[in-house]
Steps between C-alpha positions, in 0.01 A plus 500: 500500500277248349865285400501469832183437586500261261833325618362476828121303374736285338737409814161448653333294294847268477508486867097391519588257276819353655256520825225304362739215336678454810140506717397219212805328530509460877143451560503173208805300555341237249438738228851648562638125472345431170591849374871397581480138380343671152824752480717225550282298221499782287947460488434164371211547235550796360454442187096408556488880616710614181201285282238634660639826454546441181119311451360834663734754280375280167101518604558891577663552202273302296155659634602850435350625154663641254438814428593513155 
């Protein structure tokens, strides 16, 4: 019973979520504009997202201590 239950919070909580990013979507047609613009930004400059990956990965890496 709780798989279920369980199942069921989570098609909940996706449909709440699909809600709200549709509500946001529809309700700022600028935002939703730049959002799109960025996406179609992100096909052409890709690689500056896989360096700052990369940039955040190395600082992660790099603060964790060592524990031997």
């Amino acid at each position: 019973m709780s798989l279920e239950r369980s199942r069921l919070r989570l098609v909940f909580q996706l449909l709440v979520l699909i809600g709200v990013a549709a509500g946001l979507w529809f309700a700022f047609p600028f935002a939703a504009r730049f959002v799109e613009a960025a996406a179609l930004n992100l096909r052409r400059f890709w690689w500056i997202v896989l360096l700052l990956g990369l940039g955040a990965w190395l600082i992660w890496t790099s603060s964790k201590r060592n524990p031997e």
